[in-house]
MDAnalysis code that builds the backbone (N, CA, C; Angstrom):
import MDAnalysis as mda
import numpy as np

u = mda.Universe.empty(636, n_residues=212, atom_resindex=np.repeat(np.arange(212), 3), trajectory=True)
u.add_TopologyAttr("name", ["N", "CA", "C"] * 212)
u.add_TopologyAttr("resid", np.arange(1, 213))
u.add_TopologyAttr("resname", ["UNK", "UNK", "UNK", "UNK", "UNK", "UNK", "UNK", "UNK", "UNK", "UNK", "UNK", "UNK", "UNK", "UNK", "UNK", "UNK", "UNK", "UNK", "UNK", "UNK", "UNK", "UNK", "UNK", "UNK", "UNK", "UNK", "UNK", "UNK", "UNK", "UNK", "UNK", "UNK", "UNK", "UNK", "UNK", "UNK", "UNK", "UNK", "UNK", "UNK", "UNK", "UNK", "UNK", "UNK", "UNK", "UNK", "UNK", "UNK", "UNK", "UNK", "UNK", "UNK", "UNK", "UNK", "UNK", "UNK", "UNK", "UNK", "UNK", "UNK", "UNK", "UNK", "UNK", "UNK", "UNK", "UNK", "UNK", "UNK", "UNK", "UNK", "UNK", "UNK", "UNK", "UNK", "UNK", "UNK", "UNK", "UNK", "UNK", "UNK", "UNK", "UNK", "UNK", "UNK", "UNK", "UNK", "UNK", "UNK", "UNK", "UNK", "UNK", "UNK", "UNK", "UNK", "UNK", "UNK", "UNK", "UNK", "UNK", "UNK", "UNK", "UNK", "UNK", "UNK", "UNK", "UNK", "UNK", "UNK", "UNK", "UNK", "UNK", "UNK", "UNK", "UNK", "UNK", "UNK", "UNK", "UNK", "UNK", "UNK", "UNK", "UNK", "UNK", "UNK", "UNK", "UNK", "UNK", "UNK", "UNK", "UNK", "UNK", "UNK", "UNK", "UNK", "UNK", "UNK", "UNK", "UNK", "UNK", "UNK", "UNK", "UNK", "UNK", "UNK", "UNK", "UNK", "UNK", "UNK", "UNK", "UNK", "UNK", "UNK", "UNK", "UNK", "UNK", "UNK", "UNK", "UNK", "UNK", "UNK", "UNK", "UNK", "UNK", "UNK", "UNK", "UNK", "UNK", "UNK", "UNK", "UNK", "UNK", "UNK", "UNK", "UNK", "UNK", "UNK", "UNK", "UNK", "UNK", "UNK", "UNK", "UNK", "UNK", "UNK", "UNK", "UNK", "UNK", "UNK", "UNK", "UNK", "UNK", "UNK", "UNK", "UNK", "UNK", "UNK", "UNK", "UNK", "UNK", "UNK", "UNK", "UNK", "UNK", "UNK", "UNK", "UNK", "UNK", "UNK", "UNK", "UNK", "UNK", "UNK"])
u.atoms.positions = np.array([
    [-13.981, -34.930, 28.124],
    [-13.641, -35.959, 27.145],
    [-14.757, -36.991, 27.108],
    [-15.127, -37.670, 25.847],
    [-16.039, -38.623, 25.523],
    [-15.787, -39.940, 26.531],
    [-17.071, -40.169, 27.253],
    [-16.657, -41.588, 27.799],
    [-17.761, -42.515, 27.346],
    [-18.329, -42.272, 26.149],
    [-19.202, -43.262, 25.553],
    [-18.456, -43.968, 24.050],
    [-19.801, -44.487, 23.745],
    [-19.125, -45.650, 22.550],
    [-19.670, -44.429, 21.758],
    [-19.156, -44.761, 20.465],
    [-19.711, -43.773, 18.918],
    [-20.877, -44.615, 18.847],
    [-22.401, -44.460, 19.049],
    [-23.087, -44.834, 18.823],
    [-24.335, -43.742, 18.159],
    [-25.125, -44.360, 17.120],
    [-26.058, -43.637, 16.334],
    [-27.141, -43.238, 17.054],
    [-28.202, -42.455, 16.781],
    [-29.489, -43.027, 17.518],
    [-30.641, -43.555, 16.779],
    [-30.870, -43.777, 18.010],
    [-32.404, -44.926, 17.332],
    [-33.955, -44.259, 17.156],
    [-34.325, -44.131, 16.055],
    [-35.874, -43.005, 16.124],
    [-36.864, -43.743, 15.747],
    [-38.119, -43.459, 16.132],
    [-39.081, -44.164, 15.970],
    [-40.293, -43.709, 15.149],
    [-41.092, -44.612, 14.565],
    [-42.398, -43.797, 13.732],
    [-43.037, -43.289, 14.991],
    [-44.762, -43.006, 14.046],
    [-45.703, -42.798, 14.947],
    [-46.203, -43.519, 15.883],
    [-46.501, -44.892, 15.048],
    [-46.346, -46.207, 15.112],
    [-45.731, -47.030, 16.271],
    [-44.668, -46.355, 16.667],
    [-43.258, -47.173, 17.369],
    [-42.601, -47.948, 16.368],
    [-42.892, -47.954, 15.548],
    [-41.601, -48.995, 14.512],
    [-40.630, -48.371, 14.594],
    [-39.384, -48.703, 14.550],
    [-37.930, -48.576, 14.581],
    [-37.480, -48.009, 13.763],
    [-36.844, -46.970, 12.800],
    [-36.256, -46.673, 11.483],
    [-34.962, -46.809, 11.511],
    [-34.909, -46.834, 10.298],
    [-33.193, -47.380, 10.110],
    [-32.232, -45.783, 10.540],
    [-31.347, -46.700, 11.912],
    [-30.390, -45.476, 12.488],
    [-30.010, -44.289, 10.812],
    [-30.289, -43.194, 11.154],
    [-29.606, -41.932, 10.231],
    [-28.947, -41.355, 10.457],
    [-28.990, -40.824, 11.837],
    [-28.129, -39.398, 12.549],
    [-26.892, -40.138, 12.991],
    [-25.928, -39.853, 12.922],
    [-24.261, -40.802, 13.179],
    [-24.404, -39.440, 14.667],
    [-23.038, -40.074, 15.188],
    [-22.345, -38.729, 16.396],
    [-21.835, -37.804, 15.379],
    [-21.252, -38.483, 14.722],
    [-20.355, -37.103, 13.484],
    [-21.083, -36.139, 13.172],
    [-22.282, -36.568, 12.895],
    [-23.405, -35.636, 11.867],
    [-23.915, -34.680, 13.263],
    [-23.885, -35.005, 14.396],
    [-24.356, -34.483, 15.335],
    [-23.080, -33.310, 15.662],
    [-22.171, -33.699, 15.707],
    [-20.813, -33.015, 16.049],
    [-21.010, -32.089, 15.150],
    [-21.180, -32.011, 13.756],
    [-21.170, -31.271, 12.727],
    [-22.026, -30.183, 12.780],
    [-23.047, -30.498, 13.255],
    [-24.243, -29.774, 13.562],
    [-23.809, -28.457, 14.444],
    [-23.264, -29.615, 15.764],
    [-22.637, -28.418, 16.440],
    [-21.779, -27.747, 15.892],
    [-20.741, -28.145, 15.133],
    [-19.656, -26.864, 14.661],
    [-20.521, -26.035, 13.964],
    [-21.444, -26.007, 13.541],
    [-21.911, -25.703, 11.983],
    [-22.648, -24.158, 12.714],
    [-23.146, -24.534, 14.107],
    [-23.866, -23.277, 15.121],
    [-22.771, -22.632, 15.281],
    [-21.410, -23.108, 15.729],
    [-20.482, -21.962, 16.260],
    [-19.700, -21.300, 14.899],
    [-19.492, -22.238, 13.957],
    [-19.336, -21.647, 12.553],
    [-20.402, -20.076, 12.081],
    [-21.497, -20.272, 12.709],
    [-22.244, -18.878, 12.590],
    [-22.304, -18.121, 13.290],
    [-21.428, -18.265, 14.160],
    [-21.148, -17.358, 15.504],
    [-19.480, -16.962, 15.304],
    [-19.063, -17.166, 14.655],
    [-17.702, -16.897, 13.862],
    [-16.844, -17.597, 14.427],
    [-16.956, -19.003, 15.323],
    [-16.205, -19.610, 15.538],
    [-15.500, -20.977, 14.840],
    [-14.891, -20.932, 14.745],
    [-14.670, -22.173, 14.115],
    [-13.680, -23.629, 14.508],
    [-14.626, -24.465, 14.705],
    [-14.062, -25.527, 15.504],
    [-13.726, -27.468, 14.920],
    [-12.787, -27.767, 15.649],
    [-12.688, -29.628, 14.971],
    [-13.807, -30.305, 15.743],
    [-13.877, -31.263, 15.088],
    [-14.851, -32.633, 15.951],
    [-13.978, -32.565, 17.592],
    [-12.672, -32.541, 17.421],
    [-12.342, -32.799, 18.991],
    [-12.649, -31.378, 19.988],
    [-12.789, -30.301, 19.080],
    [-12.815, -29.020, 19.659],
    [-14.142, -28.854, 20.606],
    [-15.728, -29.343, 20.152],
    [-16.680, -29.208, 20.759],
    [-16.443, -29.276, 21.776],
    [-16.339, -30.521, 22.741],
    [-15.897, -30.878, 23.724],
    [-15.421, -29.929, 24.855],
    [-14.541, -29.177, 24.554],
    [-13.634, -28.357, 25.436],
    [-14.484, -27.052, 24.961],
    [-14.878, -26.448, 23.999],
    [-15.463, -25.800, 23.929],
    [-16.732, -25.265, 24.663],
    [-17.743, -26.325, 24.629],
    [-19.328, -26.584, 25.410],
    [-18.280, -26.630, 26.737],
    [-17.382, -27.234, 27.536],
    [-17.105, -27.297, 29.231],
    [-16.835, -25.884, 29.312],
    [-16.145, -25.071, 28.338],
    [-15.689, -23.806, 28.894],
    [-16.781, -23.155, 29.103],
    [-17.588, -23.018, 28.261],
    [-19.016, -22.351, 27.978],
    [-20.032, -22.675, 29.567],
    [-20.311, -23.804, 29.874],
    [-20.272, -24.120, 31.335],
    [-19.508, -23.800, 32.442],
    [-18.684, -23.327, 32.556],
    [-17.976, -23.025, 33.518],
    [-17.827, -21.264, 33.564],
    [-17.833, -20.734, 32.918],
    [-17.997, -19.642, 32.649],
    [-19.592, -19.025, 33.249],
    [-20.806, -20.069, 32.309],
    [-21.923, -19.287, 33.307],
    [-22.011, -19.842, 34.565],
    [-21.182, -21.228, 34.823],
    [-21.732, -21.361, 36.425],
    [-20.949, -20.295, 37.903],
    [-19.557, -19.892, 36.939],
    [-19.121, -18.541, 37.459],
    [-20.062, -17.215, 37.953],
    [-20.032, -17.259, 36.944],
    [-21.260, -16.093, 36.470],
    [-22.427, -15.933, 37.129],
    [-23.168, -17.319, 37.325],
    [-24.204, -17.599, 38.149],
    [-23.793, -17.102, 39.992],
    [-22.238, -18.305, 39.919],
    [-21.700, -17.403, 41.552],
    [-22.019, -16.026, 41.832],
    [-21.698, -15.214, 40.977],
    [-21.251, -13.905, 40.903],
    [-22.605, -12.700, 41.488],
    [-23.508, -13.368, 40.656],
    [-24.701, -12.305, 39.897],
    [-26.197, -12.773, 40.541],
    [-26.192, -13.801, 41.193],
    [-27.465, -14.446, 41.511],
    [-27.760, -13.436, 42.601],
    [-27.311, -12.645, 43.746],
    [-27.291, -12.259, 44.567],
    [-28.191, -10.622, 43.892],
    [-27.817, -10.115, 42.684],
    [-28.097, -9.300, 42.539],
    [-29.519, -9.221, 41.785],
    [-30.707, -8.670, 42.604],
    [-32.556, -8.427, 41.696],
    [-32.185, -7.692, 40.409],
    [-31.426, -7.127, 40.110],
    [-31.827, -6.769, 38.682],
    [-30.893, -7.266, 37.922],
    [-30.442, -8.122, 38.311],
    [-29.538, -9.016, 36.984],
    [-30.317, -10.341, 36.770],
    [-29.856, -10.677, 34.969],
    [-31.197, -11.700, 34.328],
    [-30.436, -12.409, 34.861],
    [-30.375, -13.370, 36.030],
    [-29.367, -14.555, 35.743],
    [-30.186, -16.147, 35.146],
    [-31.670, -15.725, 34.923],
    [-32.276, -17.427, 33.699],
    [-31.690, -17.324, 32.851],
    [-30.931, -16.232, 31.946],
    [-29.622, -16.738, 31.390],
    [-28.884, -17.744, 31.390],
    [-28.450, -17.720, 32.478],
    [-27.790, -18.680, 33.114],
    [-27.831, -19.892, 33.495],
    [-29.276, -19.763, 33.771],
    [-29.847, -20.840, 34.549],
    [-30.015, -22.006, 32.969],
    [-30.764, -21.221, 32.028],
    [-30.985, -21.933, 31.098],
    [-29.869, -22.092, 29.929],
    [-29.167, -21.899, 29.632],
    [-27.830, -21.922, 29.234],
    [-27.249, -23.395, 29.818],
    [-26.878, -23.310, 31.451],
    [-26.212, -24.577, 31.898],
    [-26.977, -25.386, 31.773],
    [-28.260, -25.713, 31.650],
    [-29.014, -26.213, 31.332],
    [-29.064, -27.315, 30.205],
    [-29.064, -26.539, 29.139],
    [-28.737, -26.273, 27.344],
    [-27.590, -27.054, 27.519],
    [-26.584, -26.359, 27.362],
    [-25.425, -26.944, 27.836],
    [-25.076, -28.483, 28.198],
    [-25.365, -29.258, 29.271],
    [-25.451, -30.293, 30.108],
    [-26.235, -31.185, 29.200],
    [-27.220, -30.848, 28.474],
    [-27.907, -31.648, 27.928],
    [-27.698, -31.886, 26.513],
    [-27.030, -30.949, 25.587],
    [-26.041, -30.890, 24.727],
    [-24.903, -32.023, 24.565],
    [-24.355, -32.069, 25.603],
    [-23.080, -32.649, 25.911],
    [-24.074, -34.046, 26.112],
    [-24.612, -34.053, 26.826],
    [-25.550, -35.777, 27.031],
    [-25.700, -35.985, 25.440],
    [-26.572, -35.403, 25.119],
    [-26.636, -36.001, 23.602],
    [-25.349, -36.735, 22.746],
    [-24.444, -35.567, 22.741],
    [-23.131, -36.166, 21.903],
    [-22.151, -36.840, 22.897],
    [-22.575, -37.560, 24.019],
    [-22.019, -38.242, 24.763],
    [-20.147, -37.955, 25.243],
    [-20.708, -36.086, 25.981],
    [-19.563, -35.912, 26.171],
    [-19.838, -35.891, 28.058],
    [-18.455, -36.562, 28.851],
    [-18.930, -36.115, 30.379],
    [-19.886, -34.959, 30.635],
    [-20.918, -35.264, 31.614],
    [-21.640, -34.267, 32.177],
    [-20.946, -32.877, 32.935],
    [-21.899, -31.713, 32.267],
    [-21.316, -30.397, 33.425],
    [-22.247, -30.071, 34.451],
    [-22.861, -29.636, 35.050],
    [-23.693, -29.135, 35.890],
    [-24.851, -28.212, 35.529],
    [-26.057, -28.389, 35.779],
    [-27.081, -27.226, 35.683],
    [-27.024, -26.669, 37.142],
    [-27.832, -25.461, 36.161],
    [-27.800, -24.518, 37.524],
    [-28.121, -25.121, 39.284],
    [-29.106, -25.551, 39.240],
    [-29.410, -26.303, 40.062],
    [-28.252, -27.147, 41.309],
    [-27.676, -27.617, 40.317],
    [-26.229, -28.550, 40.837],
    [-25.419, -27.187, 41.155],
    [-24.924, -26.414, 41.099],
    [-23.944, -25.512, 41.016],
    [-24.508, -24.397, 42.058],
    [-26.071, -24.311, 42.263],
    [-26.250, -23.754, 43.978],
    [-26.299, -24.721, 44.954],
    [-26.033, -26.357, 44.517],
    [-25.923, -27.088, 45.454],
    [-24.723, -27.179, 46.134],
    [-23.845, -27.326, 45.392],
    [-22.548, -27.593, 45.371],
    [-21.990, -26.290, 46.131],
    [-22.394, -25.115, 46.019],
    [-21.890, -23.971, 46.303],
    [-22.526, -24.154, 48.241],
    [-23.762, -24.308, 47.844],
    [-24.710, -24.449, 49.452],
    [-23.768, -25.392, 50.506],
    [-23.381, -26.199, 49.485],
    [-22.568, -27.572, 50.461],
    [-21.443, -27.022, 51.075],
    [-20.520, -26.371, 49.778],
    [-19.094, -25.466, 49.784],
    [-19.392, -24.586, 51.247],
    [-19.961, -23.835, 51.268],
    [-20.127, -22.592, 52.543],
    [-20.495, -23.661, 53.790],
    [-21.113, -24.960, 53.577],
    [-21.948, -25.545, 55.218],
    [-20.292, -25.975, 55.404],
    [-19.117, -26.332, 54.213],
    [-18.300, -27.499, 54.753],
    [-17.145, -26.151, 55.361],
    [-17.206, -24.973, 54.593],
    [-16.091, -24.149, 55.393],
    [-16.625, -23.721, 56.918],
    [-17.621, -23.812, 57.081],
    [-18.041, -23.641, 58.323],
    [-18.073, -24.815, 59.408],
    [-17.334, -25.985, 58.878],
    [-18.088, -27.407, 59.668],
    [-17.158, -27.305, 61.030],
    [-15.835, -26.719, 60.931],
    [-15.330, -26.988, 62.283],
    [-15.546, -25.519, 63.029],
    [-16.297, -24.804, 63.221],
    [-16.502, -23.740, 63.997],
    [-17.347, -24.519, 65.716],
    [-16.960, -23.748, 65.958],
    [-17.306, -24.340, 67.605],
    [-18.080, -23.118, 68.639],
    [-19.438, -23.700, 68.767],
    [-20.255, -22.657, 70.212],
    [-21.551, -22.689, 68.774],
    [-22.338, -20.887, 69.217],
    [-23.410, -20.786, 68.099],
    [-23.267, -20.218, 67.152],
    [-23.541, -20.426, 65.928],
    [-23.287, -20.240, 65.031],
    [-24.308, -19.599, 64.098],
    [-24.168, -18.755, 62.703],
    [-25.588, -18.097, 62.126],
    [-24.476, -18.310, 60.573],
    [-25.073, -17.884, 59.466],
    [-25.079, -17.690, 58.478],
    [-24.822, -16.275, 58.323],
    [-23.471, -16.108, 57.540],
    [-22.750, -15.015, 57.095],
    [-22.312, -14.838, 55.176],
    [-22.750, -13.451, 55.079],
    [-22.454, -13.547, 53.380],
    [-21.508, -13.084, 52.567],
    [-20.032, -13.829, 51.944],
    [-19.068, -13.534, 52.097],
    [-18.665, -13.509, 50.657],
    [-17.559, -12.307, 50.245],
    [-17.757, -12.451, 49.087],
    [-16.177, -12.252, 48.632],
    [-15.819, -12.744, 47.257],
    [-14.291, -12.569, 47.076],
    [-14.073, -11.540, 45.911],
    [-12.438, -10.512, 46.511],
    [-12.191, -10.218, 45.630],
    [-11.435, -9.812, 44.480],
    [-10.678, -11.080, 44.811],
    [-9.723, -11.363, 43.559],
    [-10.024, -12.674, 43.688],
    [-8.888, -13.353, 42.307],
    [-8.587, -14.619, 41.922],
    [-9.790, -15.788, 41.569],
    [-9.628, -16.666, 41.819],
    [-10.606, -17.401, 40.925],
    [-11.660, -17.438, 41.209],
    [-12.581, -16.484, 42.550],
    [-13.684, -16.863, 43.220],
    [-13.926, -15.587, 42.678],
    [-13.264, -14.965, 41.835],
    [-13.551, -13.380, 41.970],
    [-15.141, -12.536, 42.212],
    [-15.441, -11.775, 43.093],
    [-17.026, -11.911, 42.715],
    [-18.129, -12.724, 43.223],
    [-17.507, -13.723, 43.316],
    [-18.325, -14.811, 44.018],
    [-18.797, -14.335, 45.336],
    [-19.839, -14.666, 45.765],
    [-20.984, -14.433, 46.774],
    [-21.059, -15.974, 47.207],
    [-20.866, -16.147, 48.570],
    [-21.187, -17.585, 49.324],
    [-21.795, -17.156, 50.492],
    [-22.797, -18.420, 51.492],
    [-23.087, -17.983, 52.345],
    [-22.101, -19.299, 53.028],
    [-21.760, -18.301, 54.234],
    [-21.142, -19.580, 55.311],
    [-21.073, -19.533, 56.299],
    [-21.442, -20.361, 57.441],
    [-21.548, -20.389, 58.509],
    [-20.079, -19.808, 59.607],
    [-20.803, -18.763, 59.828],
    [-19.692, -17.579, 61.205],
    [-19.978, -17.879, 62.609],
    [-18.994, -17.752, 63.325],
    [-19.072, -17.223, 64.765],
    [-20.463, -16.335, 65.356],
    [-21.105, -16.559, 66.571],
    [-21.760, -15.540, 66.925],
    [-20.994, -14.745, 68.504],
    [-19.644, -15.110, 68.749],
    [-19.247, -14.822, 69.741],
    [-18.408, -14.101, 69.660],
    [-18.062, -12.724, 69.884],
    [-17.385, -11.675, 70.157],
    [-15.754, -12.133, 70.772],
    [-14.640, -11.860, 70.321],
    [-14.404, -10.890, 69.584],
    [-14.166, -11.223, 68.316],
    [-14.606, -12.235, 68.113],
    [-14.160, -12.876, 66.128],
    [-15.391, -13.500, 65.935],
    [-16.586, -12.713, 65.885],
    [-17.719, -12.717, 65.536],
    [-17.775, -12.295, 63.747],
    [-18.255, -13.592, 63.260],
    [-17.991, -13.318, 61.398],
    [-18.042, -14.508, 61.163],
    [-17.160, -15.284, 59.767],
    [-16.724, -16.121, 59.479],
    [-15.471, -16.222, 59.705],
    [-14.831, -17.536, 59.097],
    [-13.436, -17.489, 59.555],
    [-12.614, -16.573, 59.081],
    [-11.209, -16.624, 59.729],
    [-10.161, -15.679, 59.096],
    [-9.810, -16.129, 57.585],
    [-9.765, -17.478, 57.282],
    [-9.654, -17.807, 56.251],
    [-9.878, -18.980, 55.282],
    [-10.209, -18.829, 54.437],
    [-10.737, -19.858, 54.058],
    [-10.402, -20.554, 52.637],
    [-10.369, -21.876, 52.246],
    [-9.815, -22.546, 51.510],
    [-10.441, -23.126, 50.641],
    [-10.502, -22.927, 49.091],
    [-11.757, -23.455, 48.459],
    [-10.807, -24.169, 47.231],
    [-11.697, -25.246, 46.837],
    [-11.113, -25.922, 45.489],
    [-11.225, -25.371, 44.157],
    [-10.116, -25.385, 43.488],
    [-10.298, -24.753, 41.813],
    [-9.559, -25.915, 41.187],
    [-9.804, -25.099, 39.622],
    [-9.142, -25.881, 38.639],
    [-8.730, -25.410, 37.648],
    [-8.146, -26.576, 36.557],
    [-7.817, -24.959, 35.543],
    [-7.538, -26.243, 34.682],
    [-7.112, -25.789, 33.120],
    [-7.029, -27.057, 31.982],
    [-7.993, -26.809, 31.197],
    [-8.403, -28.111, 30.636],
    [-9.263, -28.418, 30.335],
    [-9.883, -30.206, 30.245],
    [-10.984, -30.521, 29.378],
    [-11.203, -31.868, 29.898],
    [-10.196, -32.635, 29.299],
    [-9.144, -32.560, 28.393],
    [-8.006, -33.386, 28.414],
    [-6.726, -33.229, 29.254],
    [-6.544, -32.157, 29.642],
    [-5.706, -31.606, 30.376],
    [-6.221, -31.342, 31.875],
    [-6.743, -31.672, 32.749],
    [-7.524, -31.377, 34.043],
    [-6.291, -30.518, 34.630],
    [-6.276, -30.091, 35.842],
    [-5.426, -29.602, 36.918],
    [-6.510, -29.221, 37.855],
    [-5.832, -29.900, 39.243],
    [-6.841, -29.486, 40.345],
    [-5.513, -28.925, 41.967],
    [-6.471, -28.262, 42.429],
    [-6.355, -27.601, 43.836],
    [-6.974, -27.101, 44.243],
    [-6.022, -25.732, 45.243],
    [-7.013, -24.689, 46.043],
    [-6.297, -23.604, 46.362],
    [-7.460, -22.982, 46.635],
    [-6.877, -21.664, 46.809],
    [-7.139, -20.960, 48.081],
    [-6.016, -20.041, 48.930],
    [-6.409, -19.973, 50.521],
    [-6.892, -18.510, 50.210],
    [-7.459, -17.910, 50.718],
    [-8.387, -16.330, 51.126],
    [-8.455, -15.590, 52.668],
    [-8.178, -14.650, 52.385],
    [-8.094, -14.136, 53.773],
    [-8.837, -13.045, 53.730],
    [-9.414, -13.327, 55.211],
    [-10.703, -12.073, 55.478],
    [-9.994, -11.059, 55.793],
    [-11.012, -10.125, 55.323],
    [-11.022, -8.224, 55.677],
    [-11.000, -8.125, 57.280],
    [-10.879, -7.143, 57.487],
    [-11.367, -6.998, 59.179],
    [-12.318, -6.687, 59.740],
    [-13.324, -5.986, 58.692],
    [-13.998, -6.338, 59.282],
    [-15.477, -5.955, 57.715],
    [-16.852, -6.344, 58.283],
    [-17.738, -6.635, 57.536],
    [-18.623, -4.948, 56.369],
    [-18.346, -5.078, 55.166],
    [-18.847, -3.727, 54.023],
    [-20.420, -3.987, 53.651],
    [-21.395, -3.772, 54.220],
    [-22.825, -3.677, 54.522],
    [-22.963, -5.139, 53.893],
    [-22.847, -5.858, 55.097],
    [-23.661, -7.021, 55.623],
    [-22.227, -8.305, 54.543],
    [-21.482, -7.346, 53.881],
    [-20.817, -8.943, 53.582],
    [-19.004, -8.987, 53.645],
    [-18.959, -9.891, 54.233],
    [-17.581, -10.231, 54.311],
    [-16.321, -10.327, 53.503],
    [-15.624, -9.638, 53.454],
    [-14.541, -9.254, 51.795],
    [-13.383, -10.232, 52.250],
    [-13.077, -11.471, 51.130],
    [-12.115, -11.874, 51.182],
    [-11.056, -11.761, 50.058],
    [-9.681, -11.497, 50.637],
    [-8.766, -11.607, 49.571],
    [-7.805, -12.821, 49.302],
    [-7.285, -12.731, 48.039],
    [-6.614, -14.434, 47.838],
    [-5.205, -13.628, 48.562],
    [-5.242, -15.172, 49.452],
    [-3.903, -14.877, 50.248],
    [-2.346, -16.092, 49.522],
    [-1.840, -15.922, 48.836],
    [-0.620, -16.463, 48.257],
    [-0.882, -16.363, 46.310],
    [0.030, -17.052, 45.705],
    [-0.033, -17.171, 44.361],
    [-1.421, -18.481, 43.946],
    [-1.572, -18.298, 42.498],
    [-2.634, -19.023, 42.245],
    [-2.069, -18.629, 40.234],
    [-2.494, -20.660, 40.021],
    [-2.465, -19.850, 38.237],
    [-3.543, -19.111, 37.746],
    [-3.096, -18.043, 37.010],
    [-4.005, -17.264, 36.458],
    [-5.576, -17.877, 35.900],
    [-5.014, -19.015, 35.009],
    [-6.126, -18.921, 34.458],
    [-7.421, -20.325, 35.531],
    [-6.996, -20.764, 36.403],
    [-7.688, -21.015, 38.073],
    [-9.214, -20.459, 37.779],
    [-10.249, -21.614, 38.117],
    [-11.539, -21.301, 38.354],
    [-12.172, -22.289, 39.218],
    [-12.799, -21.604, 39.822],
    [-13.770, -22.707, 41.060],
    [-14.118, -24.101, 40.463],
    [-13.635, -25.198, 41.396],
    [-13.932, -26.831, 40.716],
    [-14.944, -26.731, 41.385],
    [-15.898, -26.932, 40.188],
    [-17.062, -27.454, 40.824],
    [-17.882, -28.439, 40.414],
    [-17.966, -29.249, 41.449],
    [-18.485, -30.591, 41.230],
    [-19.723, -31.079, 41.171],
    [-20.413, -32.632, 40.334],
    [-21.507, -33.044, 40.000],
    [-21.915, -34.018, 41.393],
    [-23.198, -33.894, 41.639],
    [-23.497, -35.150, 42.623],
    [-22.958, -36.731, 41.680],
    [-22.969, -37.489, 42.674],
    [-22.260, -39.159, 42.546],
    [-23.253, -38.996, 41.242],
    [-23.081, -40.175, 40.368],
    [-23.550, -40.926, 38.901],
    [-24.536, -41.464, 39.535],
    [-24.915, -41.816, 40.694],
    [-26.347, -42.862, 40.676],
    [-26.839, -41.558, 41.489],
    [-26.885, -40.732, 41.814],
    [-28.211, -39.566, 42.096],
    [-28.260, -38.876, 40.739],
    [-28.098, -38.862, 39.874],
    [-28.488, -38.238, 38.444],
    [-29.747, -38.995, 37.819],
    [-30.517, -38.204, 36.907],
    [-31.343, -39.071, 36.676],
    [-30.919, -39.389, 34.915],
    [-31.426, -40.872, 35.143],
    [-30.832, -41.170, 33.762],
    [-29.475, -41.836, 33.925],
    [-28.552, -41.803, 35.112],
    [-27.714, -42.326, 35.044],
    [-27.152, -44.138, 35.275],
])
C-alpha cells in the first residue's frame, strides 16, 4: 500500500531550469496498467500495487528455489526484483526487495535457525519439500557431533500470505528426513499451513537503504 503523498515530479532542462511539473502519479499508474493491458492483463489504479508485490514475491521464491542450480538463468530474477523495487519507488508504493536483500535475508534466516546449537558446528544444505518453502534451498548451521550430526530436527521459519492491504503473518514448523539425499537435508512441513502461505521475507531497517 502507498505510504507517500500524490506528488508529481519535478524535471529539469539541460540547463537545470525547472519545467513546469507534467507527469501526475495517475499518468504514471496508467502507464503501468497500459504495460499489463498488453500482456492481457487488465488492472485499476488500486490494482498495480498488489499486483507489482505479487510479481516480487514470486521471483524472490523462485530465486530461493533455483539459485543453487548452474544451468538455470536465475539474472532473471535477479533483474526483475530489481525492476520491480524500483518501479514501486517511482509510483511511491512500499518497497519489496532486490535480489540482493533476499540472499541476505535468507543468509541471516539459516545463521538464526542455527543460533542455539551447542559444541562445533559447520554449514549444512537443506532443502524443503512441501508447503511454502517448497524447493527452497538454505544453508544452516548443523551439528558436527555424532549421533545427530546434521541440522536440527526441526525447524521454524516465517511466512505470509494476503496481500499489501490484507497482510497475514506467521510460521511454519518442518521436520527433518533422517537422514541426508547427496549432500542435502530434506525437510517436510510438519502440521497444517494456509495454502496460499509464502516465505515473509523481509527488507533491512529504512535508514540502511539508500535513499531512504
Amino acid at each position: 500500500m502507498s505510504t507517500t503523498d500524490n506528488l508529481s515530479l519535478q524535471f529539469y532542462a539541460a540547463d537545470g531550469t525547472p519545467l513546469p511539473a507534467a507527469v501526475s502519479r495517475e499518468h504514471l499508474l496508467d502507464l503501468a496498467r497500459g504495460a499489463y493491458e498488453r500482456g492481457g492483463t487488465h488492472l485499476e489504479r488500486g490494482d498495480v500495487d498488489i499486483e507489482l508485490a505479487e510479481a516480487a514475491d514470486k521471483a524472490a521464491c523462485s530465486l530461493l528455489r533455483d539459485r543453487w542450480n548452474d544451468d538455470f538463468p536465475i539474472a532473471a530474477y535477479v533483474e526483475l526484483l530489481t525492476t520491480v523495487a524500483a518501479l514501486r519507488a517511482v509510483l511511491g508504493f512500499d518497497p519489496t526487495p532486490t535480489a540482493r536483500e533476499v540472499l541476505d535475508w535468507a543468509e541471516k534466516l539459516g545463521e538464526r535457525l542455527g543460533s542455539e546449537l551447542e559444541g562445533p558446528t559447520s554449514p549444512f544444505f537443506v532443502k524443503f519439500a512441501n508447503g511454502p518453502y517448497r524447493g527452497a534451498v538454505l544453508s544452516v548451521p548443523g551439528t558436527l557431533v555424532m549421533p545427530n550430526m546434521g541440522p536440527a530436527g526441526t525447524l521454524t521459519l516465517p511466512i505470509a500470505w494476503g496481500d499489501t492491504l490484507d497482510p497475514g503473518r506467521g510460521e511454519a514448523r518442518y521436520q527433518r528426513d533422517a537422514a541426508a539425499d547427496e549432500g542435502l537435508w530434506l525437510y517436510r512441513l510438519d502440521g497444517d499451513v494456509r495454502e496460499d502461505a509464502r516465505p515473509h521475507i523481509t527488507l533491512p531497517a529504512a535508514s540502511d537503504q539508500v535513499g531512504a
